[in-house]
PDB file of N, CA, C and O in Angstrom:
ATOM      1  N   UNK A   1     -18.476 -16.028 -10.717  1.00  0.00           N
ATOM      2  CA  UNK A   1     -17.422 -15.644  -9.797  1.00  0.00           C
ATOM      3  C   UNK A   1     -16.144 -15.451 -10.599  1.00  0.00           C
ATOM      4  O   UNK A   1     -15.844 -16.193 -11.534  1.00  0.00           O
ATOM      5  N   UNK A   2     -15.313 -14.296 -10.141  1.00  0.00           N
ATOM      6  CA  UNK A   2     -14.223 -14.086 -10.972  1.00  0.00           C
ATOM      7  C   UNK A   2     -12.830 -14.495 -10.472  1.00  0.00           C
ATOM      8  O   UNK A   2     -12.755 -14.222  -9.274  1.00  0.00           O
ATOM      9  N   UNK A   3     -11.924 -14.937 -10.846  1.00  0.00           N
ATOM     10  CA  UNK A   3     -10.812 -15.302  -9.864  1.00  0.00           C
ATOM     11  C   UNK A   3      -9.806 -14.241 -10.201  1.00  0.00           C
ATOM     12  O   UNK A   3      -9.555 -14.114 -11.399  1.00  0.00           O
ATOM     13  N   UNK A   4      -9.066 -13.304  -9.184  1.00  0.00           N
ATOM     14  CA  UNK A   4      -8.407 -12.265  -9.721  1.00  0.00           C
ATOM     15  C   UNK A   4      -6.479 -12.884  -8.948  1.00  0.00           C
ATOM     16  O   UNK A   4      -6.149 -13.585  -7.991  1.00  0.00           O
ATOM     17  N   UNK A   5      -5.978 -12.389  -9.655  1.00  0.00           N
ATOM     18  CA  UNK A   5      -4.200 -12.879  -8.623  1.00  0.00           C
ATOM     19  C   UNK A   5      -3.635 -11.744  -9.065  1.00  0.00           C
ATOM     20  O   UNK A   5      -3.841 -11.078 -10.079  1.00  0.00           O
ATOM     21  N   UNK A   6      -2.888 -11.614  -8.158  1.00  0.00           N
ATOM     22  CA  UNK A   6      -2.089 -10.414  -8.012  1.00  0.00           C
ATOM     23  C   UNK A   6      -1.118 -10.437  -6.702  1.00  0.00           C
ATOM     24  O   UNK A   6      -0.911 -11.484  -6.088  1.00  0.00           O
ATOM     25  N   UNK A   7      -0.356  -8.781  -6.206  1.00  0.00           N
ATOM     26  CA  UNK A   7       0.580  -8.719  -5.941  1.00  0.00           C
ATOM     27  C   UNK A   7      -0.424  -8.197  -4.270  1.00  0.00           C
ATOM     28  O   UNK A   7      -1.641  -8.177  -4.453  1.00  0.00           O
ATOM     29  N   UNK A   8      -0.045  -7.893  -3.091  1.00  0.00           N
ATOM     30  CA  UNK A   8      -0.161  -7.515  -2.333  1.00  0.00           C
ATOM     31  C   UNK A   8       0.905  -6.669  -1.652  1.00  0.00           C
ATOM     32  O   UNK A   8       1.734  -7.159  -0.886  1.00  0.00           O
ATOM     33  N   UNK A   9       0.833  -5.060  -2.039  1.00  0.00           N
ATOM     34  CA  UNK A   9       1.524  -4.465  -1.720  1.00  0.00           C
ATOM     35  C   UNK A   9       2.149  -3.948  -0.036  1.00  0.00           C
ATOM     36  O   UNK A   9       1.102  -4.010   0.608  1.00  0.00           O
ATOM     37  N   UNK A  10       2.930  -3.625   0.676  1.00  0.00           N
ATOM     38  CA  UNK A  10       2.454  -2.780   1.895  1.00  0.00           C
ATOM     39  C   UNK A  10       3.676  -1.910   1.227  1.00  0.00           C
ATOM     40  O   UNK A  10       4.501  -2.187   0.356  1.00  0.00           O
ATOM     41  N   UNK A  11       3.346  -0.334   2.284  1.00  0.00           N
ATOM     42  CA  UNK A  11       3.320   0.892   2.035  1.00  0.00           C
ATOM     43  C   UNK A  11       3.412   1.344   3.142  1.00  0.00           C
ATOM     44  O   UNK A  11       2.676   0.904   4.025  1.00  0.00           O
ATOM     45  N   UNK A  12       4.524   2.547   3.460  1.00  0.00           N
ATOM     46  CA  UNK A  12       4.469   3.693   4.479  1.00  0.00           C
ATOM     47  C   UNK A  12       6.031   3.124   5.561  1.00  0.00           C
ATOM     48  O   UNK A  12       7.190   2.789   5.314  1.00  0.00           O
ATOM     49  N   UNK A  13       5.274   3.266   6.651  1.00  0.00           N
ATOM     50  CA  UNK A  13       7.234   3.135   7.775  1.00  0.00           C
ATOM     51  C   UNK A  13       7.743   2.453   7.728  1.00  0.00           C
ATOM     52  O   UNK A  13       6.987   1.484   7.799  1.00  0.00           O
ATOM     53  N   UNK A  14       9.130   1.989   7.600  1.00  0.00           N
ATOM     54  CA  UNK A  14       9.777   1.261   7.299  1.00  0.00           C
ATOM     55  C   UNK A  14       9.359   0.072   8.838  1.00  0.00           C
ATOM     56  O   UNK A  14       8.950  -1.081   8.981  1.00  0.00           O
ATOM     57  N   UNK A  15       9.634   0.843   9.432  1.00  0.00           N
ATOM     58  CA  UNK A  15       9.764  -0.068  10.832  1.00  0.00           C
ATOM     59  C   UNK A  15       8.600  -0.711  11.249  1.00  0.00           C
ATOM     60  O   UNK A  15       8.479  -1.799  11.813  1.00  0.00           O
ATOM     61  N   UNK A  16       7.381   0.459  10.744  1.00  0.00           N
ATOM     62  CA  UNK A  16       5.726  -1.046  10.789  1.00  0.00           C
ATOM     63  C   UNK A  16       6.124  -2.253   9.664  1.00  0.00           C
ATOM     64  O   UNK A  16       5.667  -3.285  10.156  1.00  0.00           O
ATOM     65  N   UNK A  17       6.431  -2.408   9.052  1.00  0.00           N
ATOM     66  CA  UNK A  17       6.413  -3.163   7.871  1.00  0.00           C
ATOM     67  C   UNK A  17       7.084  -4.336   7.685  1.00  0.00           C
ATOM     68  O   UNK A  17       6.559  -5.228   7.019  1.00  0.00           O
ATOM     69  N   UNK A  18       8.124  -4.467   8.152  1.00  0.00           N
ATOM     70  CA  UNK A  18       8.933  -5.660   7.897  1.00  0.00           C
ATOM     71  C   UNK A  18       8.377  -7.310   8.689  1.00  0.00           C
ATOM     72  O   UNK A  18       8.948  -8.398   8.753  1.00  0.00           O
ATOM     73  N   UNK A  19       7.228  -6.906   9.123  1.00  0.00           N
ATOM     74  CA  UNK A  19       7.034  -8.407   9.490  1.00  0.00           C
ATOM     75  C   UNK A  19       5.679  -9.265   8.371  1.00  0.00           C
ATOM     76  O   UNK A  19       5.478 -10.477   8.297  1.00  0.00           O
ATOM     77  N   UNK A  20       4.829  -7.989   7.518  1.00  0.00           N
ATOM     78  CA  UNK A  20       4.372  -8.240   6.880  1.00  0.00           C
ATOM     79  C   UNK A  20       4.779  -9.287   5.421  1.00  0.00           C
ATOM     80  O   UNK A  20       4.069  -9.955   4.669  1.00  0.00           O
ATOM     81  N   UNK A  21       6.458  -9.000   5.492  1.00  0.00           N
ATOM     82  CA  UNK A  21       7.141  -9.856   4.382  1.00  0.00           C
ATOM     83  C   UNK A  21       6.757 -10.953   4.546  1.00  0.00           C
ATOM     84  O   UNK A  21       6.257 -11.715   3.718  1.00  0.00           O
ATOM     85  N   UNK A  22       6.980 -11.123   5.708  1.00  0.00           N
ATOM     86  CA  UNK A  22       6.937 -12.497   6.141  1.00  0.00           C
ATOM     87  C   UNK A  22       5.123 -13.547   5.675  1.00  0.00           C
ATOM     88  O   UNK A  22       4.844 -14.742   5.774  1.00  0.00           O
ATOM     89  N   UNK A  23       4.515 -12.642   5.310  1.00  0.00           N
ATOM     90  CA  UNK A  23       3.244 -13.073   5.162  1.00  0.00           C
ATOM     91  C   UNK A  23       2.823 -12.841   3.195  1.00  0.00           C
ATOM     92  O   UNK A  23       1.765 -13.153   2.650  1.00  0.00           O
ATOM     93  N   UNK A  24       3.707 -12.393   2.728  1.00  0.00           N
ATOM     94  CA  UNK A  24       4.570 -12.096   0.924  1.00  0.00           C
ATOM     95  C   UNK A  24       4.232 -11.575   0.797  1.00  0.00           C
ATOM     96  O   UNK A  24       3.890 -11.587  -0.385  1.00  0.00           O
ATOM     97  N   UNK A  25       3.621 -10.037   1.738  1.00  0.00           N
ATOM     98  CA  UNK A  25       3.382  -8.967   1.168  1.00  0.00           C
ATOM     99  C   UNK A  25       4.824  -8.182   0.124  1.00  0.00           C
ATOM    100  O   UNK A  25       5.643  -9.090  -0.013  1.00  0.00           O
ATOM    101  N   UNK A  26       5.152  -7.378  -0.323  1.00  0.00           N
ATOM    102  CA  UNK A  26       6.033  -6.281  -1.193  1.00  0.00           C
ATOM    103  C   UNK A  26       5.678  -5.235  -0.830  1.00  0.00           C
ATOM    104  O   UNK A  26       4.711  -4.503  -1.042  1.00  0.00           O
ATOM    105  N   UNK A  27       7.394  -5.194   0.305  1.00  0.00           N
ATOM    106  CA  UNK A  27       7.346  -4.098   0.919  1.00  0.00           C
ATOM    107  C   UNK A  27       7.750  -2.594  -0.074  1.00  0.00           C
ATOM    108  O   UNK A  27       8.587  -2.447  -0.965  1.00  0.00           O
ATOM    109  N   UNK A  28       6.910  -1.772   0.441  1.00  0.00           N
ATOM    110  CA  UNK A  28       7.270  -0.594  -0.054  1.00  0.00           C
ATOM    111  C   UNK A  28       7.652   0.604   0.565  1.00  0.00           C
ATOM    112  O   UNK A  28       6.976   1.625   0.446  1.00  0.00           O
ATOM    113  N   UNK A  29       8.893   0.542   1.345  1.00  0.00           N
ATOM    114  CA  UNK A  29       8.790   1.534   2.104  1.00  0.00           C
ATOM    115  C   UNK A  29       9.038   3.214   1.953  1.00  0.00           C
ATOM    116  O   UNK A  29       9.809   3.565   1.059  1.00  0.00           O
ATOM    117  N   UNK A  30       8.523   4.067   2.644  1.00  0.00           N
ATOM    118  CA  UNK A  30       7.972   5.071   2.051  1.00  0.00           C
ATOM    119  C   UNK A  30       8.042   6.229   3.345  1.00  0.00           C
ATOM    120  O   UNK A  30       7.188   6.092   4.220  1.00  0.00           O
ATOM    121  N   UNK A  31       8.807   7.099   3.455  1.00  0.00           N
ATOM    122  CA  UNK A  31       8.505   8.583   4.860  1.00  0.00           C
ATOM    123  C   UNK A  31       8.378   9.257   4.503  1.00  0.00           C
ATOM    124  O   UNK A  31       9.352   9.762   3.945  1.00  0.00           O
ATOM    125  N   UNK A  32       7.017   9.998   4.444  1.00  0.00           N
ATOM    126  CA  UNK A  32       6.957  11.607   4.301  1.00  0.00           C
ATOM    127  C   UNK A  32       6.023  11.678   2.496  1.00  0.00           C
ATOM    128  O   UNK A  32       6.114  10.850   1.590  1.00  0.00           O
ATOM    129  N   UNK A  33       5.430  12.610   2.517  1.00  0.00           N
ATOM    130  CA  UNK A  33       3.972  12.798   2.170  1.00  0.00           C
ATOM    131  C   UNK A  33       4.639  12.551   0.436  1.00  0.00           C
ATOM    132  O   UNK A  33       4.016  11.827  -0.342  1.00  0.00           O
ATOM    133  N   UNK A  34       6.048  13.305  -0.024  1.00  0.00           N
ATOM    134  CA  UNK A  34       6.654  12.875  -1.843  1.00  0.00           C
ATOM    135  C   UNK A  34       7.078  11.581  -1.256  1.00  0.00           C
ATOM    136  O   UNK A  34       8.269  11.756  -1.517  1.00  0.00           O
ATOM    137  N   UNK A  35       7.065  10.319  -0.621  1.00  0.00           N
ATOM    138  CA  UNK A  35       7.695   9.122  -0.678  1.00  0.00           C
ATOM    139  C   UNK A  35       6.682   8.777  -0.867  1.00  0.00           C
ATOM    140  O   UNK A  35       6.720   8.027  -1.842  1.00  0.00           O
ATOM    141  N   UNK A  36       5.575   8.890  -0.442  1.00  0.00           N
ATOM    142  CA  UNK A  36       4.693   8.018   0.113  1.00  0.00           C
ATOM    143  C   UNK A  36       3.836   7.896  -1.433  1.00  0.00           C
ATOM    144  O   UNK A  36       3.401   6.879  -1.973  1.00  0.00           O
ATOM    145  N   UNK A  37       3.777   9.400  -1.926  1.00  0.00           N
ATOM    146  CA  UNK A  37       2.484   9.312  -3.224  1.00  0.00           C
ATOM    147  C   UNK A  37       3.220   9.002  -4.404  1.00  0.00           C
ATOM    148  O   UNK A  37       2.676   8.718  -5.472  1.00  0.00           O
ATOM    149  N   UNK A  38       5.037   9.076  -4.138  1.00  0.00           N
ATOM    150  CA  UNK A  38       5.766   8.089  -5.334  1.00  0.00           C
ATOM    151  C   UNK A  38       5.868   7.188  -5.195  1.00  0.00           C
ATOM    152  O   UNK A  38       6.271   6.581  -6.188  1.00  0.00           O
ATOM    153  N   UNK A  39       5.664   6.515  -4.183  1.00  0.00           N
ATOM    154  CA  UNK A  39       5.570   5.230  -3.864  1.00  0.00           C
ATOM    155  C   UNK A  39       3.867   4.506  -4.646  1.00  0.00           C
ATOM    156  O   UNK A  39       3.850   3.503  -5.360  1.00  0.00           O
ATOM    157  N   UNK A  40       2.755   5.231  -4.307  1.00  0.00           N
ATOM    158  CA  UNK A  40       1.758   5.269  -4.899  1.00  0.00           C
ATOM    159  C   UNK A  40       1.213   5.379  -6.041  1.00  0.00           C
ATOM    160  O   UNK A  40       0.090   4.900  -6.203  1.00  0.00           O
ATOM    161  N   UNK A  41       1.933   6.086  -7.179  1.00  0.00           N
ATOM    162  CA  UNK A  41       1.939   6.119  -8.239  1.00  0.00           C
ATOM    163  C   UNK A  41       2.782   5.558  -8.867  1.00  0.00           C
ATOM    164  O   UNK A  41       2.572   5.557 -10.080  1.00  0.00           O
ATOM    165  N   UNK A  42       3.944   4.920  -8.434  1.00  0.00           N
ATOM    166  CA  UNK A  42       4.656   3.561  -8.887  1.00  0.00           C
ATOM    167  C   UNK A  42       4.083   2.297  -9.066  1.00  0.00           C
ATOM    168  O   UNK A  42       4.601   1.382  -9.706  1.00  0.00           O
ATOM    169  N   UNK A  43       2.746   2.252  -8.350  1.00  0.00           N
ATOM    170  CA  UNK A  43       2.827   0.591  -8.173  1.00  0.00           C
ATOM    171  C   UNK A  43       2.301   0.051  -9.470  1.00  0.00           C
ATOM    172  O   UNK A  43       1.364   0.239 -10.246  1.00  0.00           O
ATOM    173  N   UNK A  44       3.496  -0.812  -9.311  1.00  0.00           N
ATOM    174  CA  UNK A  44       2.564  -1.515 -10.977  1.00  0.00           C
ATOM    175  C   UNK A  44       1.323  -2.490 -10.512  1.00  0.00           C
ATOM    176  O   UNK A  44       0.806  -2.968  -9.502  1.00  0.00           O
ATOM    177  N   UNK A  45       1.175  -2.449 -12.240  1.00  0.00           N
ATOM    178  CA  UNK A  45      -0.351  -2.630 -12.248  1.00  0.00           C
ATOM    179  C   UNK A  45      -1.191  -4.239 -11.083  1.00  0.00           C
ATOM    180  O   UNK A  45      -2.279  -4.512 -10.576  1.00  0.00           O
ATOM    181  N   UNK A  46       0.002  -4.766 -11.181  1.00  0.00           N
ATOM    182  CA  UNK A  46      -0.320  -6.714 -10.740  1.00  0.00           C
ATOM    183  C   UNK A  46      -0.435  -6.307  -9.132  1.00  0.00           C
ATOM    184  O   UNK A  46      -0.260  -7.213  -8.318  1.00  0.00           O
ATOM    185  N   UNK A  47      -0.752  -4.836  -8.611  1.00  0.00           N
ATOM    186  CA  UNK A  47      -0.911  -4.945  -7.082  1.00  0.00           C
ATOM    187  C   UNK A  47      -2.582  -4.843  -6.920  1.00  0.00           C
ATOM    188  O   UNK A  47      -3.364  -4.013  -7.383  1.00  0.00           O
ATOM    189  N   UNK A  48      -2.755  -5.738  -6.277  1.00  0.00           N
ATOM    190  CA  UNK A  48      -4.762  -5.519  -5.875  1.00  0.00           C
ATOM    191  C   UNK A  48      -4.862  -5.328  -4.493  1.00  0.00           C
ATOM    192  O   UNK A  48      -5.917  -4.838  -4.091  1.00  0.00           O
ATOM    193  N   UNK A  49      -4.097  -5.574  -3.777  1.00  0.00           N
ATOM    194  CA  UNK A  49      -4.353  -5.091  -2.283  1.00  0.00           C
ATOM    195  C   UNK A  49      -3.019  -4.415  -1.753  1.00  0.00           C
ATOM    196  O   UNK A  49      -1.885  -4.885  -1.844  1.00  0.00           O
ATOM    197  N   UNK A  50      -3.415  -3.162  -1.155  1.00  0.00           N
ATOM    198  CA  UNK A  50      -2.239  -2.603  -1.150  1.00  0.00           C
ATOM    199  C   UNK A  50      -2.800  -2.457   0.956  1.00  0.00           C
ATOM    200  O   UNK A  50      -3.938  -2.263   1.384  1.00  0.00           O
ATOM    201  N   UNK A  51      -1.601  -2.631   1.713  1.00  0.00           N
ATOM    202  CA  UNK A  51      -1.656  -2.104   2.965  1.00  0.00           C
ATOM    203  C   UNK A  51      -0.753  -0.989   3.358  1.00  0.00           C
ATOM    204  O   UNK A  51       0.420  -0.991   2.983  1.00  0.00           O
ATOM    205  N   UNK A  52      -1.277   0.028   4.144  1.00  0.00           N
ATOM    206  CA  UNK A  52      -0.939   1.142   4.184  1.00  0.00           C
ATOM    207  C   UNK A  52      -0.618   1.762   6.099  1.00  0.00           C
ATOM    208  O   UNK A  52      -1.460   1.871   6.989  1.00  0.00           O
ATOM    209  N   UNK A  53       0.358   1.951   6.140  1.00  0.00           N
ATOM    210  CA  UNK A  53       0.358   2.313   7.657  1.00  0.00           C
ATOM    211  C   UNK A  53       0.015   3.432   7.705  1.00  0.00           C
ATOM    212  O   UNK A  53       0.194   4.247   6.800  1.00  0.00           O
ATOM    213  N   UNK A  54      -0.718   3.727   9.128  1.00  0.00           N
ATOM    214  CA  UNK A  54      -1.362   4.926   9.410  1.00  0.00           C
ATOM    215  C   UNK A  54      -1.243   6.591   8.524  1.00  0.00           C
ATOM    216  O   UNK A  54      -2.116   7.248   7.956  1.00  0.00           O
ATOM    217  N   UNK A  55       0.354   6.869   8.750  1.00  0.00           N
ATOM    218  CA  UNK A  55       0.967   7.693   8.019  1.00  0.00           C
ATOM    219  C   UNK A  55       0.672   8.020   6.728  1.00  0.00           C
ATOM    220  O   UNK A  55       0.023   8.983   6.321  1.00  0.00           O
ATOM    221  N   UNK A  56       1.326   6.934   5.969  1.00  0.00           N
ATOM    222  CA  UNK A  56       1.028   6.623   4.817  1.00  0.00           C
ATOM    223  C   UNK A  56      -0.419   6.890   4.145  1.00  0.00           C
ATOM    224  O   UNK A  56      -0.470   7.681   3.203  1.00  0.00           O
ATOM    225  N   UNK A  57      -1.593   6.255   4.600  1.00  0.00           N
ATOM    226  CA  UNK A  57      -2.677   6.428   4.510  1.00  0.00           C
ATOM    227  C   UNK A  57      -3.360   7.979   4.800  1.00  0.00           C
ATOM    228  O   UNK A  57      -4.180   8.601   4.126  1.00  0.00           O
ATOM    229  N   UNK A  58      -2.871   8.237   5.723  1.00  0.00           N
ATOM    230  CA  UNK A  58      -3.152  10.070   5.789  1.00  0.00           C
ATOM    231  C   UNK A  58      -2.590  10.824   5.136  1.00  0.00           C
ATOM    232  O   UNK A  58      -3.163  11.902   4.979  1.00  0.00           O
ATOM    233  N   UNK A  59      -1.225  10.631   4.452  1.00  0.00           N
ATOM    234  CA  UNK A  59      -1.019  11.246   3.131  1.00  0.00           C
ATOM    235  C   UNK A  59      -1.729  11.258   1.784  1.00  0.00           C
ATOM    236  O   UNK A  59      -1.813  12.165   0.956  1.00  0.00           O
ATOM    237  N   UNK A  60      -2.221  10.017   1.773  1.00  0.00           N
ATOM    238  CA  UNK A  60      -2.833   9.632   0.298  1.00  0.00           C
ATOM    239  C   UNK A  60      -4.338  10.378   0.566  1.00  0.00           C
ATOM    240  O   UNK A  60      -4.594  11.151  -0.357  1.00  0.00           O
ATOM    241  N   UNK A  61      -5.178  10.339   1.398  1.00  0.00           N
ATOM    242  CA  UNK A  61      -6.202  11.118   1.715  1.00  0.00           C
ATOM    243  C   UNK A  61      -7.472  10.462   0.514  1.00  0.00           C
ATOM    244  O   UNK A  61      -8.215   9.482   0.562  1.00  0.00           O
ATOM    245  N   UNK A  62      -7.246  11.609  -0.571  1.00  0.00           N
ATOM    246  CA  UNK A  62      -8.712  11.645  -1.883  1.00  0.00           C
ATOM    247  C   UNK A  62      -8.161  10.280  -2.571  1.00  0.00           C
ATOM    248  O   UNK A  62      -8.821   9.253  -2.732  1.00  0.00           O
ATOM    249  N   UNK A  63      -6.669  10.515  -2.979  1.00  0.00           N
ATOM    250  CA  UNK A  63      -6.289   9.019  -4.179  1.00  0.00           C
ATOM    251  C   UNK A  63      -6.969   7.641  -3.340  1.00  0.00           C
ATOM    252  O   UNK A  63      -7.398   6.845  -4.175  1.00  0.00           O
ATOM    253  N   UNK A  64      -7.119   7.292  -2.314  1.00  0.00           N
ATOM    254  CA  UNK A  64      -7.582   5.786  -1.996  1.00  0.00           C
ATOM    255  C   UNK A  64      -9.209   5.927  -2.442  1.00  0.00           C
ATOM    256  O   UNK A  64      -9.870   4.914  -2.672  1.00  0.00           O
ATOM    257  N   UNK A  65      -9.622   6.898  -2.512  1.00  0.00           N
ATOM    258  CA  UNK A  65     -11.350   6.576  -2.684  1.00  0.00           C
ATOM    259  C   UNK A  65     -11.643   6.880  -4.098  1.00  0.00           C
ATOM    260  O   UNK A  65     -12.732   7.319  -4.467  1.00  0.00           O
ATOM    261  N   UNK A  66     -10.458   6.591  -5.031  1.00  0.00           N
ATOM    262  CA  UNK A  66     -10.773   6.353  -6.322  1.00  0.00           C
ATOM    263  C   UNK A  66     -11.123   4.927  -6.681  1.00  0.00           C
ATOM    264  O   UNK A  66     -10.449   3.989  -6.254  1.00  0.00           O
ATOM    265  N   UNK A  67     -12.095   4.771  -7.404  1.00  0.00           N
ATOM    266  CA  UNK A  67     -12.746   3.610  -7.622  1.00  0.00           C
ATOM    267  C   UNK A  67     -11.720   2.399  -8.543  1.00  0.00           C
ATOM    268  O   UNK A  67     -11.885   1.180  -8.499  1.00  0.00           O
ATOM    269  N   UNK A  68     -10.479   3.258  -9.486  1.00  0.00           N
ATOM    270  CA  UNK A  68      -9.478   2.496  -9.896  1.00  0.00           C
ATOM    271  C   UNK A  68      -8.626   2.210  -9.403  1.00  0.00           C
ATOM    272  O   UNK A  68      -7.766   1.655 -10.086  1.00  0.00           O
ATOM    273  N   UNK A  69      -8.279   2.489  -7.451  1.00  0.00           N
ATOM    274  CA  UNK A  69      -7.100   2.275  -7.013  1.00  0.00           C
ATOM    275  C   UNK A  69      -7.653   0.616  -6.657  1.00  0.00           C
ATOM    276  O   UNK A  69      -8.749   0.061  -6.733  1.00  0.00           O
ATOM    277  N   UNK A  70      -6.320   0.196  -6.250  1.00  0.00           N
ATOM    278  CA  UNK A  70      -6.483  -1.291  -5.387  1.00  0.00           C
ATOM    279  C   UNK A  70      -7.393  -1.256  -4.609  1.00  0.00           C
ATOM    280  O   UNK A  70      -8.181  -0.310  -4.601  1.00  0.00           O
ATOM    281  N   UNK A  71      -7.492  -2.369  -3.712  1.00  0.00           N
ATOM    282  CA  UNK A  71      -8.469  -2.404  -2.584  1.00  0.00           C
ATOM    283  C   UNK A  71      -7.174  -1.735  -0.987  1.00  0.00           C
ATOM    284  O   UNK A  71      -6.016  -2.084  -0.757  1.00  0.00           O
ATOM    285  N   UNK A  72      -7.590  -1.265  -0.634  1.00  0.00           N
ATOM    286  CA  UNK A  72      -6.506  -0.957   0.705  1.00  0.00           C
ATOM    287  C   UNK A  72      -7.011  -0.872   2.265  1.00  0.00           C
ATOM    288  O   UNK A  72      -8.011  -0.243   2.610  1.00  0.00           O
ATOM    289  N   UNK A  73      -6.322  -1.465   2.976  1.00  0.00           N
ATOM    290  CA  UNK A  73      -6.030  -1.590   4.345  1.00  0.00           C
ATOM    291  C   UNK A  73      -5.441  -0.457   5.180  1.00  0.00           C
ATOM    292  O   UNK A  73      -4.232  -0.238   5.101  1.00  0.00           O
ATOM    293  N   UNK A  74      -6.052   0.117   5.801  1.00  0.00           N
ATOM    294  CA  UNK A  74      -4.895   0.218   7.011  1.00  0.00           C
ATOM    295  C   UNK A  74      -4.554  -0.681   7.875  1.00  0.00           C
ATOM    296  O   UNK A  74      -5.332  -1.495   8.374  1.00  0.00           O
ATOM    297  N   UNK A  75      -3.146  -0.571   8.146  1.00  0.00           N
ATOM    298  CA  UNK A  75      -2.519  -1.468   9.063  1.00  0.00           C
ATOM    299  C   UNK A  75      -2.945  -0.321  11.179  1.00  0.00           C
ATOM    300  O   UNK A  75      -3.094   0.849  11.530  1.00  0.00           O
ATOM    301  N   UNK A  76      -2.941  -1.546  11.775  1.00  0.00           N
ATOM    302  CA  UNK A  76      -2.695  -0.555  13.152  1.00  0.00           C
ATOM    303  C   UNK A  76      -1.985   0.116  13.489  1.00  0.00           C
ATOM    304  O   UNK A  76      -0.816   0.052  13.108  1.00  0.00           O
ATOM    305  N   UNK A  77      -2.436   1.046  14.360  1.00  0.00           N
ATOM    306  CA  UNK A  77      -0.965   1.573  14.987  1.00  0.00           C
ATOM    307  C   UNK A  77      -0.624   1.461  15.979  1.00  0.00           C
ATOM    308  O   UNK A  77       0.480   1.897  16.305  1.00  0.00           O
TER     309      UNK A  77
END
């Protein structure tokens, strides 16, 4: 068994997001399809779970089903 630590990112509307702090996610907030994939290609490396609001996640599309990204969530909407 491997033990991994890292950062838990969230990603995408500002206004879904802010209660996730509260749980130590690192917020990243992000509107509109160039925020969202600079936001995405920023993250440094220490993030392993990244959560993504709806939006957000429909921008990124092909990049999440790369086998080197984090593990990721969508959040509800």
């Amino acid at each position: 068994m491997s033990s991994r630590e890292g950062t838990v990112a969230a990603v995408g509307n500002p206004a879904l997001l802010e209660g996730y702090r509260l749980a130590g996610a690192v917020l990243y907030p992000a509107a509109g399809a160039a925020d969202v994939r600079a936001v995405w290609a920023g993250l440094p490396d220490s993030v392993c779970v990244v959560l993504l609001t709806p939006d957000a996640a429909a921008e990124l599309g092909i990049e999440l089903a790369d086998p080197a990204s984090p593990l990721t969530a969508v959040l509800p909407s």
